[in-house]
Every structure is written in C-alpha cells, then in structure tokens.
Steps between C-alpha positions, in 0.01 A plus 500: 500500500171534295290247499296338148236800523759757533459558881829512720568230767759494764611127628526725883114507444528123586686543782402248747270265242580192381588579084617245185711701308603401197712592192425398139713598211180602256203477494270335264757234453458117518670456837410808686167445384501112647608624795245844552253277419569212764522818746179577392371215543621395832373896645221337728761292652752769572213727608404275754838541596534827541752509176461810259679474148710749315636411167801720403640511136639798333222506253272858445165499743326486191671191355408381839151580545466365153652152628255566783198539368592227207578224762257628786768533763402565827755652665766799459736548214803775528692660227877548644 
C-alpha cells in the first residue's frame, strides 16, 4: 500500500514488531482527526513501548500527507 509520500509499504515489513494499526474512514474529518491526533499525541508512550502506528483509510497519499503535514502526525498513514 503507499504510504502519505507516495512510497509503498508492506504490513510483512513488520513482521515480528509490535504495530497499532488502524482504520479511519477519511481523513481530515472531525473524528478521524480526534483520534490521529490523540495517536499523535500519545507516540512517546507507545514508542517506549515498542508500538509503531499505521493509519489506514482509503483516502489518496496526497490527501494523506496533506492531513499529515496539517496535523503534524508522527507516524504512518496508508492509502488502501
């Protein structure tokens, strides 16, 4: 799946990690961006944990590295 700068990721290349994944309707929204932002937020914490994050919507990668750069999410976002 490509990623928000247009780069392909493959959940196998997390094989063996510890990984959040999420799905979101759309992005840029009032709820997804709530809860993006609370995963933001909360990244040190999950970190320290050994968590990564991948949001999931079916949004264009660049909708999503709009909604990226807009609410300075730190983690991945796919386009499915």
């Amino acid at each position: 799946m490509p990623d928000q700068d247009g780069e392909q990721v493959n959940l196998t290349d997390f094989q063996g990690q510890r990984v959040l994944v999420y799905f979101y309707p759309k992005a840029m929204t009032p709820g997804c961006t709530v809860q993006a932002c609370g995963l933001r937020d909360n990244m040190d914490e999950l970190k320290k944990a050994g968590v990564d994050v991948l949001g999931i919507s079916t949004d264009k990668p660049e909708k999503l590295s709009r909604f990226a750069e807009k609410e300075l999410l730190n983690f991945t976002l796919l386009s499915r």
